[in-house]
N, C-alpha and C positions, 0 to 999 in steps of 0.2 A: 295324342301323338306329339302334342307341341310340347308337351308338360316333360313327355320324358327326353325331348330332342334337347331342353333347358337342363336338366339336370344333367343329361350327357357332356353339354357345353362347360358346364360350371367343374363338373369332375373334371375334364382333362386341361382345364383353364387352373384348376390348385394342384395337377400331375405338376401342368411345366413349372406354377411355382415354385414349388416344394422339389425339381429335380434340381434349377438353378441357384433356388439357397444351398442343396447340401455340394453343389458346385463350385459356389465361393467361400464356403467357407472350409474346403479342402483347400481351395488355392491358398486362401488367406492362413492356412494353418502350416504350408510350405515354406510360402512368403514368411514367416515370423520364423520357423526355423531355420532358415537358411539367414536370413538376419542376425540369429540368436548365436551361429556359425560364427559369420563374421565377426563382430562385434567379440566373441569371444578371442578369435586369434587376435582380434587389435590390440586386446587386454593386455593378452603374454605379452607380446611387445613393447608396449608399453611401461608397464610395469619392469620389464628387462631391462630399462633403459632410463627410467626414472632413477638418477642415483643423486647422493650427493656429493660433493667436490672428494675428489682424492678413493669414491669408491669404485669399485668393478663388480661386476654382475656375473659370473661367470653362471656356463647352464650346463645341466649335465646331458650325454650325449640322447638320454630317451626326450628329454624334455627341448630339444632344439626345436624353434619353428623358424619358417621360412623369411627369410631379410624382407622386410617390404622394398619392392623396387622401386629406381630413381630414375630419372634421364637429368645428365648435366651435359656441359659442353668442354669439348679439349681445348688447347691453347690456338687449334685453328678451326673451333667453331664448330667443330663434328659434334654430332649429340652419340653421347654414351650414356649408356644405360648401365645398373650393378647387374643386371640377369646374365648381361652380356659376358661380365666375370667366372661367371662360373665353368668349373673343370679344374681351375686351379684355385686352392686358399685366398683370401681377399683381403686387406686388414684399408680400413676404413678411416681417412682421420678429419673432421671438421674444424676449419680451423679461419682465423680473421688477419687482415694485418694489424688493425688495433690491440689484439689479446698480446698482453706480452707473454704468459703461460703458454701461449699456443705458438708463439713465435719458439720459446725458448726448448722445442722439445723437438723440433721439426730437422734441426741439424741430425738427430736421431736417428729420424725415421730415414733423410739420407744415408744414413753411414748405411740402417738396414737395406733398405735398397740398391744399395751397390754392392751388399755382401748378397742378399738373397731373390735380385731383382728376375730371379731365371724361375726360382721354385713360386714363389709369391706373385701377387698381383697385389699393387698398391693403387689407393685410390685415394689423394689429399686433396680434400673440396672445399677450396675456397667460397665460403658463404656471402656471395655476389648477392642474396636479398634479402629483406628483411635484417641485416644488422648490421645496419649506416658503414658498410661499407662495398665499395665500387671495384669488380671487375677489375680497373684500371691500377689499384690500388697493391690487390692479390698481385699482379702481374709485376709490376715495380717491385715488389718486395721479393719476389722470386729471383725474378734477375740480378739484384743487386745481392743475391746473396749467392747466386750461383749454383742452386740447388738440381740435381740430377733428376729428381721422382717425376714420376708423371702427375702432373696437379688441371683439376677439374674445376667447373667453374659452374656454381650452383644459380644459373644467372633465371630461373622457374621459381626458383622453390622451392623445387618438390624435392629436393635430397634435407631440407630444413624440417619440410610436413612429416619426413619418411619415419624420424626417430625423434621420439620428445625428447631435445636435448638436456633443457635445463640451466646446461651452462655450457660453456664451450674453453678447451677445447673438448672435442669428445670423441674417441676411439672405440671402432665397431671390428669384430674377428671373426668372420665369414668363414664357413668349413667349403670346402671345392663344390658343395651340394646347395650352395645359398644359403646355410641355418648358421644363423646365430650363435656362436660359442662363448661367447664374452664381451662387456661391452667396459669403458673406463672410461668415468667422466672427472676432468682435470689432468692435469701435467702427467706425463708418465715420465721415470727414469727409463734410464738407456737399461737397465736390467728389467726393469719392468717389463718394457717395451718386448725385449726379446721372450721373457719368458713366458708372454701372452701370445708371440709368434708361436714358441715351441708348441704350443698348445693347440697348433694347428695341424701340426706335421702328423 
């Protein structure tokens, strides 16, 4: 009796083994996919946005994926986020007071905003970290130049982490849906500028 109450022991003692290995390694074969998920949308992105000076990425409308979102701060410290943008088109532009290329384009993007500041949403984010320069600096330079747009203040990081820029300045073109239609890393002209608007409409 004791012989078979032992073997009974030992059978249901490699059941629960053998039920909890093929347990984890469903988990663990979820876990890798949904990883393999991720890691894949970061890719697109990535790669959309990896350019070099003076190129644009543009994407066609099957292949748009989702903007990674940011939170920055306004001129009086509110945090805004890009998700919050959406409903209307979004045009994106990172920019420094040191860059003169990014200084030199941004009268532009004024003029756009004053012409299409109702249909669009503009987002011009001052890179407050990581690239030696200071909040205080963005804001000086705005005011003495008298600039209308609404201008964000990347004082986190996270609108820097969102897009590998590469170099700066660099302009991102949001469909009203958050996907990515186009990205331009370097100066854009005032034609440029608008015809990568149109492309939103």
């Amino acid at each position: 009796m004791k012989k078979i109450f032992k073997i009974l022991l030992v059978v249901v003692i490699l059941a629960g083994v053998l039920v909890g290995a093929v347990y984890a390694y469903n988990a663990l074969k979820d876990d890798v996919k949904l990883n393999s998920k991720e890691e894949s949308t970061a890719e697109q992105i990535q790669n959309k946005t990896e350019q070099q000076p003076g190129e644009s990425a543009e994407v066609t409308e099957n292949d748009r994926t989702l903007a990674p979102d940011f939170a920055v701060e306004d001129k009086d410290g509110n945090t805004v986020r890009l998700s919050d943008m959406r409903g209307k088109p979004t045009i994106v532009n990172f920019w420094t007071s040191w860059c003169p290329p990014c200084k030199a384009e941004l009268p532009d993007f004024d003029a756009a905003y004053k012409e299409l500041g109702n249909e669009f949403n503009f987002m011009i984010v001052h890179l407050s970290q990581n690239w030696n320069d200071k909040q205080s600096d963005g804001q000086r330079y705005i005011k003495s130049e008298g600039f209308s747009f609404p201008v964000y203040y990347d004082v986190n990081g996270q609108g820097d982490a969102a897009f590998d820029k590469g170099g700066i300045p660099l302009s991102v073109f949001i469909d009203k849906d958050g996907k990515v239609v186009n990205t331009f890393n370097g100066m854009l002209s005032a034609d440029d500028l608008r015809q990568m608007i149109d492309q939103l409409r």
